[in-house]
C-alpha positions in Angstrom: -100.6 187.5 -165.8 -97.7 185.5 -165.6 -94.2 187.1 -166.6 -92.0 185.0 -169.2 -89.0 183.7 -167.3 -85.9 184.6 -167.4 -83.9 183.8 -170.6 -80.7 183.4 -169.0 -81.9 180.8 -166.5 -81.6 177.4 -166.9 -84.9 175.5 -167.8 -84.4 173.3 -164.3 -83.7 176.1 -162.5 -86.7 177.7 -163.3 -89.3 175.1 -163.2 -88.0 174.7 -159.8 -88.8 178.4 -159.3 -91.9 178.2 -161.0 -93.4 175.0 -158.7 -92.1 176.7 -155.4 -94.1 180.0 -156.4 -96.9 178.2 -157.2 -96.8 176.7 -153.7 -96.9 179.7 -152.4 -99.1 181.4 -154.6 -102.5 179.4 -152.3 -105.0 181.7 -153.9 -103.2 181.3 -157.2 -103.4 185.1 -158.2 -100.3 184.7 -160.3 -98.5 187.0 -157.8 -97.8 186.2 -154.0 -99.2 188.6 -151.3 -97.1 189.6 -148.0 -99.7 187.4 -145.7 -98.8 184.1 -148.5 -95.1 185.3 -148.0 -95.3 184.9 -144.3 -97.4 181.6 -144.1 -95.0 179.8 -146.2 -92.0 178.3 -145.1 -89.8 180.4 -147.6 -87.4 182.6 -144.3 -85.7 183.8 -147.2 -89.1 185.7 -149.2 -90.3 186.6 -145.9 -87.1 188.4 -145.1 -86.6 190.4 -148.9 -90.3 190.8 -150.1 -89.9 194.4 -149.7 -87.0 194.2 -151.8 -88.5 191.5 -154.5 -91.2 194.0 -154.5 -89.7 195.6 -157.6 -92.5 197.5 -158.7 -93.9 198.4 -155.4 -97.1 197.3 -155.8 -97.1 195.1 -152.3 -97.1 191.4 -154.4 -94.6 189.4 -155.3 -95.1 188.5 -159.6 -93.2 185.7 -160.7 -90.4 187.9 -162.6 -89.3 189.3 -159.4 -89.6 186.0 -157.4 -86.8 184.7 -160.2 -84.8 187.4 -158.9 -84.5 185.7 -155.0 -81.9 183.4 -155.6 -79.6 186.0 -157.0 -80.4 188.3 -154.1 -79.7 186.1 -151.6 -76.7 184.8 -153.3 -75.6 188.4 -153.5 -76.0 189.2 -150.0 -73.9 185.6 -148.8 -71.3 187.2 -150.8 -71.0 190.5 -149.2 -71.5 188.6 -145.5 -68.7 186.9 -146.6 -66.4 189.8 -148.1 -67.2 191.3 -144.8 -66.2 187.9 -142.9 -63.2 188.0 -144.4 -62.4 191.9 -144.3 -62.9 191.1 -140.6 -60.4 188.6 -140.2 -57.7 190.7 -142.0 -58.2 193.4 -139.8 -57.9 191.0 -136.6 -54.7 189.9 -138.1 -52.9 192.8 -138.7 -54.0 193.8 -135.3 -52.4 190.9 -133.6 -49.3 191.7 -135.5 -49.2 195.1 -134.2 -49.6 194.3 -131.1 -46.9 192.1 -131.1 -44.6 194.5 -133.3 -45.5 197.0 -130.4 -45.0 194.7 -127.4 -41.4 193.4 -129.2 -40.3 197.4 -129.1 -41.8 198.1 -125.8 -39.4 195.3 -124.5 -36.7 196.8 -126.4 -37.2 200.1 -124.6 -36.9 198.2 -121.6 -33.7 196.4 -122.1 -32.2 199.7 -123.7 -33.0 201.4 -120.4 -31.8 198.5 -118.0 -28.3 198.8 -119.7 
């Protein structure tokens, strides 16, 4: 049985969905097994069908195949809250060291005169 989809999505959006899990639905089951998963070309199913998987069941059903997109949206964002995090950190680093090198220099100088 195929699940209704999502209200909130937009019609294109999810007759897009719909056609892709049909291509990857070969023995059309209404639901995509972990072997379909891996022959298709889909890196990103292959990679979260455990976590699509809502239900545990080991199939994919077309209600939690809506919800890849969002997943994988979600986990761009956090890559690149963590990107950015990252290059903060460097930064105030780099200033330290300098703020650290200028009063190690000081040091110097105070001790020369």
């Amino acid at each position: 049985m195929i699940a209704p989809s999502l209200s909130f999505a937009a019609p294109a959006k999810a007759n897009e969905g719909n056609a892709a899990f049909k291509a990857i639905d070969t023995n059309e089951s209404q639901d995509i097994s972990k072997s379909e998963a891996q022959r298709s070309e889909n890196k990103e199913l292959q990679i979260h069908f455990g976590k699509l998987d809502e239900n545990g069941n080991g199939r994919v059903e077309l209600s939690e195949f809506q919800n890849l997109n969002s997943l994988v949206a979600n986990k761009r964002a956090e890559a690149a809250k963590k990107a950015a995090a990252a290059k903060v950190a460097a930064a105030k680093r780099k200033a330290n060291a300098a703020k650290n090198k200028k009063k190690r220099q000081q040091r110097s100088n105070n001790r020369k005169n």
